[in-house]
N, C-alpha and C positions, 0 to 999 in steps of 0.2 A: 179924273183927279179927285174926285169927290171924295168918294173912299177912303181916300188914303188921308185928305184933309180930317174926315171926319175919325179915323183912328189918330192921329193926331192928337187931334184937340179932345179926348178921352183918355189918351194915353198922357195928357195935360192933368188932369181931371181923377184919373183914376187910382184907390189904389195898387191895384194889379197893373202888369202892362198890355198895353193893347195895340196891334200894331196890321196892318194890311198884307193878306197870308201871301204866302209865295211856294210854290213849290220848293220843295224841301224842308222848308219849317216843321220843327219838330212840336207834336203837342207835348205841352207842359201844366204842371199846375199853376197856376196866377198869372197866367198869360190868355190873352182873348185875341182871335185873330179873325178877323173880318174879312168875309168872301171878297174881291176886289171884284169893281165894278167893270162892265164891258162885255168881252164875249166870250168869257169862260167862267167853266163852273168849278167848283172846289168841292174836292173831294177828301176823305179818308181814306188813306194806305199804310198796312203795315209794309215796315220795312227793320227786319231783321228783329227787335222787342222792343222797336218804337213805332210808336202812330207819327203817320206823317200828313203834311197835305199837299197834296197835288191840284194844280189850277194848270185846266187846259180848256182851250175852247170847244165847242161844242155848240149843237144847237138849241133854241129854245126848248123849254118843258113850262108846262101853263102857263106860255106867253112870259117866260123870263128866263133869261141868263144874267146872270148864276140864279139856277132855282135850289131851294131848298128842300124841296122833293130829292133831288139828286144827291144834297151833302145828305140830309137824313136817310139816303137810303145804303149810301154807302158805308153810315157808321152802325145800320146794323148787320148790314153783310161781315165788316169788319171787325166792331166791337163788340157788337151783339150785347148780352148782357153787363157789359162792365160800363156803360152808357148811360145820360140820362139826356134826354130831350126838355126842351121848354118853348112851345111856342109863343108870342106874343102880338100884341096887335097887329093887322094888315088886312088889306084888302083882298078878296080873293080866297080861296083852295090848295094855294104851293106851299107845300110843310104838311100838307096834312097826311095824306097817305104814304110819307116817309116816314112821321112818327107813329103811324099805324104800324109800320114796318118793323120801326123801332122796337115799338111794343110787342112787337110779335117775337122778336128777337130775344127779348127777354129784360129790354132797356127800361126804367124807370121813365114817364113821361106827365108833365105839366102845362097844363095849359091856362091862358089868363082868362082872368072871366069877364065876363060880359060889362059888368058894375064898371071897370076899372079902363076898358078899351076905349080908346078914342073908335077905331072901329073893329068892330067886333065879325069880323070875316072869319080870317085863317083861323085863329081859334074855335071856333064856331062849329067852324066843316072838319075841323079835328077832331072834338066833342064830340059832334053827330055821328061822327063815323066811329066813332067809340077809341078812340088813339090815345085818351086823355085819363089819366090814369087820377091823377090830380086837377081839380080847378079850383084855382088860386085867384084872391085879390093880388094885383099887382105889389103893394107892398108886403104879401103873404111870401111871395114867390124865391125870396131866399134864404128864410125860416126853412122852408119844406126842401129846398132844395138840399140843406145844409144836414137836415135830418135824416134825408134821403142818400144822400152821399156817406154817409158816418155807419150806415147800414150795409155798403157794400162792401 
């Protein structure tokens, strides 16, 4: 339930809406939808000239469900160039070689820097591995993004 509390109380907060993703959920612009906690992963699917997400279970990938290796990898199978990735603080390696992937794809990808993380992990091992197209102070990170966006 966590999840769903914490899209909530953002979706309180914010002002785009934000809400705990479900299969079928259509992506939109100003809407943010949050992998739901437990034992599936969320992914990106087209379906028919929409991106959709799908949340099925599945089993761990770098010791988590839902990893973000899994969503980043499916939105550059999917998306591929029409994409932009942003990692941000966390412990760990999950996210990194999906936004590697990303980037291979031809996705626009950010990462936060070091200065601004509480922990400077998945960032880090995104960086290192060269996935990071941009590094960003965190209050950087939606100047560039919006820059970034406005070029696609």
């Amino acid at each position: 339930g966590f999840t769903q509390m914490y899209a909530k109380r953002l979706d309180d907060q914010c002002r785009v809406g934000v809400k705990e993703a479900e299969t079928g959920d259509v992506v939109l612009p100003g809407q943010v939808l949050i992998a739901p906690g437990g034992d599936r992963h969320m992914r990106v699917v087209k379906v028919g000239n929409q991106y959709q997400v799908e949340c099925k279970a599945g089993p761990k990938v770098n010791g988590h469900c839902p990893s973000v290796d899994v969503l980043f990898d499916s939105v550059a199978k999917v998306v591929g160039n029409r994409a932009l990735g942003i990692i941000l603080t966390g412990m760990g390696g999950d996210g990194a070689k999906g936004l590697l992937a990303m980037k291979e794809a031809g996705a626009k990808t950010i990462g936060q820097d070091e200065s601004t993380c509480v922990v400077y992990g998945m960032p880090k091992v995104a960086y290192d591995l060269g996935a990071v197209q941009y590094q960003e102070k965190l209050g950087d990170i939606p100047k560039r993004t919006y820059s970034l966006l406005n070029k696609m």
